[in-house]
C-alpha positions in Angstrom: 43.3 98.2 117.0 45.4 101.4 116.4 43.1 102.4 113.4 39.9 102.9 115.4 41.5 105.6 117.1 41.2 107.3 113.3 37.5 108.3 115.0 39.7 110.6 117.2 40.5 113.0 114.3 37.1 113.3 112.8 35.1 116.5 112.9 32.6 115.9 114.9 31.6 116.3 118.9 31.5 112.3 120.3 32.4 109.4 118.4 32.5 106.0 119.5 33.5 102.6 117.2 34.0 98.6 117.6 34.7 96.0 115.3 33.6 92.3 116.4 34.6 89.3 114.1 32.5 86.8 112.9 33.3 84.6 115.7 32.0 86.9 118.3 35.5 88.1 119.4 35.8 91.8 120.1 38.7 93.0 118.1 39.0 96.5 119.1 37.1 99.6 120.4 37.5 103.5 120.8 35.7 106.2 122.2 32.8 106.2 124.7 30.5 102.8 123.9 28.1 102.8 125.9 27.1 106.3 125.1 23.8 106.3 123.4 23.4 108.1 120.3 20.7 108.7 117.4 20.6 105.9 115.1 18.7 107.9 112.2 18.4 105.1 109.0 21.3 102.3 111.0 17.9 101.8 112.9 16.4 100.1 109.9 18.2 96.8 110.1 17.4 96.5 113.2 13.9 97.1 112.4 14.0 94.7 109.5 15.0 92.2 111.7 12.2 92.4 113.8 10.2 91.6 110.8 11.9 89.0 110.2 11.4 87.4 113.4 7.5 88.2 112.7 8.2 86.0 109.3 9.4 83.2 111.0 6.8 83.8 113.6 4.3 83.1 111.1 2.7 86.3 111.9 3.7 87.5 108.5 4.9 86.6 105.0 7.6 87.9 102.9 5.3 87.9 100.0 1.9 89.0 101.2 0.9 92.7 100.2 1.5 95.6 102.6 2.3 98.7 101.7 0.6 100.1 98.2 -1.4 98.2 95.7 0.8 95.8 93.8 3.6 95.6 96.7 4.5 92.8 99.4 6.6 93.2 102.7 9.5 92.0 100.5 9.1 95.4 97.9 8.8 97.5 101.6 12.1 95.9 102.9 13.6 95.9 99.7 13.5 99.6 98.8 11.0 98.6 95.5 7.7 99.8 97.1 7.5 102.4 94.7 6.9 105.0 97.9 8.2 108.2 97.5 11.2 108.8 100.1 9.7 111.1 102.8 6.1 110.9 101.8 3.1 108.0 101.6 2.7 108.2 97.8 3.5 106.1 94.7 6.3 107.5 92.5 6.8 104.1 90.7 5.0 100.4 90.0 6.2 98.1 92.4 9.6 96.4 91.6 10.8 98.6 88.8 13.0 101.4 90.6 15.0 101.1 94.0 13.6 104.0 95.5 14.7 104.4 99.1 11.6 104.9 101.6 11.2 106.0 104.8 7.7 105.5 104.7 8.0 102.1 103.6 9.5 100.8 106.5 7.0 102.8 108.7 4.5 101.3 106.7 6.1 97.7 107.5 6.2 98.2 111.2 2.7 99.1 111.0 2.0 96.3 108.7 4.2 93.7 111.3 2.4 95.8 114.7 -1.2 94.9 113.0 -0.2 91.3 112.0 1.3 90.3 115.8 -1.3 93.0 117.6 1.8 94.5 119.6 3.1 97.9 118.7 5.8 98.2 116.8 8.7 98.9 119.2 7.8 97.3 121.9 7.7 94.2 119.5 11.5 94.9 118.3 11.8 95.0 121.9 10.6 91.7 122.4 11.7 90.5 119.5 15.7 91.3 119.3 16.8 94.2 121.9 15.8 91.8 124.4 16.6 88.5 123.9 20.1 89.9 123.0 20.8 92.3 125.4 20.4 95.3 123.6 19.2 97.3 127.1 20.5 100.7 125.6 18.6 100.4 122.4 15.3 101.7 122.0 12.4 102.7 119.6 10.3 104.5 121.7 6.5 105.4 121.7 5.2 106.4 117.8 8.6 107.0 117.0 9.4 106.0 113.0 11.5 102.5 112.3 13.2 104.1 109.7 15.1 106.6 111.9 13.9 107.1 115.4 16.1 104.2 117.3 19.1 105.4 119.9 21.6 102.8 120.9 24.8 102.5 122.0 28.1 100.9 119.7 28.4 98.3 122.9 24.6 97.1 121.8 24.9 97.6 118.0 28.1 94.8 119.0 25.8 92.8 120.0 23.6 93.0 116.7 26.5 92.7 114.7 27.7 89.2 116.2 23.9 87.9 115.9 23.8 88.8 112.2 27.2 87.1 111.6 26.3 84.0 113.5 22.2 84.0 113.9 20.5 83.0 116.8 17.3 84.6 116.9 16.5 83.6 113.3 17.8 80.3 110.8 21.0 81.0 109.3 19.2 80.9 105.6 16.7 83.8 106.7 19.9 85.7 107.3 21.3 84.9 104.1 18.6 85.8 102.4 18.9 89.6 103.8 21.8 89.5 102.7 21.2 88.6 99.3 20.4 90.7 96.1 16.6 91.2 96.0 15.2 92.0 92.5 18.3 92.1 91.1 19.9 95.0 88.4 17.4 97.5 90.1 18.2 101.4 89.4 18.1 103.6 91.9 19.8 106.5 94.0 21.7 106.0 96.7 21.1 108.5 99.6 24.2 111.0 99.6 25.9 109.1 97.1 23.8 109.9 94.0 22.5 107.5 91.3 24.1 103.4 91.2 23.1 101.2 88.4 22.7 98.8 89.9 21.4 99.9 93.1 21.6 96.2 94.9 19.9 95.9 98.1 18.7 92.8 100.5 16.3 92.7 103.3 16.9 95.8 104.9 20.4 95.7 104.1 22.2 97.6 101.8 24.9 95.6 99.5 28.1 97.1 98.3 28.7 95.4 95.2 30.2 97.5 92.7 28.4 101.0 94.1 31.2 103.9 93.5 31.1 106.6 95.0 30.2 104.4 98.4 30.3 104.8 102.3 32.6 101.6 102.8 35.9 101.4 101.7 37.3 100.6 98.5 38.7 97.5 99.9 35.3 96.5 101.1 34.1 93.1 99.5 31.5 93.5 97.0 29.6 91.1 99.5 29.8 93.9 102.4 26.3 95.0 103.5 25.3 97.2 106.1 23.7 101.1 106.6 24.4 104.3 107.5 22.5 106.9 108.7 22.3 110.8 109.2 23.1 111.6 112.5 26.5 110.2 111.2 26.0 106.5 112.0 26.8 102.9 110.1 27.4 99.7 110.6 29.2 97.4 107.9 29.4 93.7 107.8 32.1 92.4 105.7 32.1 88.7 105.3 35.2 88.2 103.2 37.3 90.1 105.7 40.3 88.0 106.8 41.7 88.3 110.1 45.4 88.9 110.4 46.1 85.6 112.3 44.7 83.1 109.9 41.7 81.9 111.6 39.1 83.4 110.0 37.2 85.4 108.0 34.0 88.3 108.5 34.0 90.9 110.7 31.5 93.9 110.9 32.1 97.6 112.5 30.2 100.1 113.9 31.1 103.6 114.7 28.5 106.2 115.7 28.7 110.2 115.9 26.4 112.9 117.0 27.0 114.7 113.7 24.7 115.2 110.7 25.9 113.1 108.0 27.6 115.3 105.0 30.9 115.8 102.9 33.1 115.2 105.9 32.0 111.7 106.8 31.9 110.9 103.1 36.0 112.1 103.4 36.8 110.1 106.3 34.1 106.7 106.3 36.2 105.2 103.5 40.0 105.8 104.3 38.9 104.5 107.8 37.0 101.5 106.7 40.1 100.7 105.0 42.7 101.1 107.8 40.6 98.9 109.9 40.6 95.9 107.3 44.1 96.5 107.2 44.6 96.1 110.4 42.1 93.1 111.2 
């Protein structure tokens, strides 16, 4: 796909991108993949995921508390702890503000690592780098699930096509990640300032009607996905039709080694576009 090599032009050392269709396929890639880079927050879904494996485990529910008084692993995956962003303390009731947290998804790994007895990233590990392949991915010793994971775009591939068409988990827990939880929840948007409504899943974020966002302004309103600092995201778009008729959904991933700022906020979106374009 001649849009990916849009990467090419971007300001920043080493970039690599994919996109993968719903069906698995690899339609396209550019620039070193199986170079492993700093996830910084794109290693939350994967970390929610893992969670959710531990839900279907039975080692945990989705609505037992963990996390402050008043909140469940839903409110942690959710963004509605009422955590502050950086730090373990309560800004907020449970379920009133969408308050992104990195300390309430380092409180749900250790909620899931006390649940299954297994430390937190060797039980992503075992849970979905494994089983699907993911041999460059890793979350390694104490290191935080919001934003310590390095992987390659080759793995996050691999991710991608699970999500699309689950095989670790049932196609309805997928769903419901993908679905609004507590719906026409405030809230600011990391970067991209405050959205009313601030729509979020299960440790995914959803497009809807967000503006100014990452995605493109073609995106779907059913796109969900996550970016992260180091200059990282992964989108899936499930209303994305393929050129040749046969489908729809695709998801792409592109990863830098440059902090997040005003230039990927320039160039994410125009490129997001060309590549739906082009599918």
């Amino acid at each position: 796909m001649q849009s990916l090599a849009l990467i090419e032009n971007w300001p920043v050392p080493t970039a690599a991108a994919a996109i993968v269709r719903a069906d698995g396929t690899v339609a396209g890639t550019r620039g070193p993949t199986s170079h492993r880079f700093e996830l910084a927050s794109v290693t939350k879904p994967l970390a929610a995921y893992a969670a959710l494996v531990a839900y279907e485990e039975g080692a945990i529910e989705l609505d037992e508390p963990a996390g402050p008084e008043g909140s469940t692993v839903r409110h942690l995956l959710a963004h509605t702890s009422g955590l502050a962003y950086d730090e373990h303390r309560v800004t907020s009731p449970p379920g009133t503000r969408r308050l992104y947290s990195n300390a309430g998804f380092e409180m749900l790994g250790d909620h899931v690592a006390k649940a299954t007895d297994i430390p937190f990233g060797e039980y992503l590990r075992q849970a979905v780098l494994e089983p699907l392949g993911m041999s460059g991915t890793a979350l390694e010793g104490a290191g935080s699930p919001a934003r310590d994971g390095v992987s390659t775009v080759d793995d996050l591939v691999k991710f991608a096509t699970e999500v699309q068409a689950p095989r670790l988990l049932d196609p309805r827990t997928v769903a419901e990640a993908m679905t609004v939880q507590y719906p026409g929840t405030k809230g600011v948007l990391p970067g991209y300032g405050h959205q009313n409504p601030n729509d979020w899943g299960l440790g995914f974020e959803i497009r809807d009607s967000k503006s100014p966002h990452w995605t493109g302004s073609s995106s779907s309103p059913r796109t969900f996905g996550h970016f992260g600092q180091a200059g990282t995201f992964l989108w899936i778009d499930p209303e994305a039709r393929w050129a040749d008729g046969r489908g729809t959904g695709a998801a792409c991933v592109a990863l830098t080694d440059r902090v997040f700022g005003p230039w990927a906020a320039e160039v994410w979106p125009p490129f997001t576009d060309a590549v739906l374009a082009e599918l």
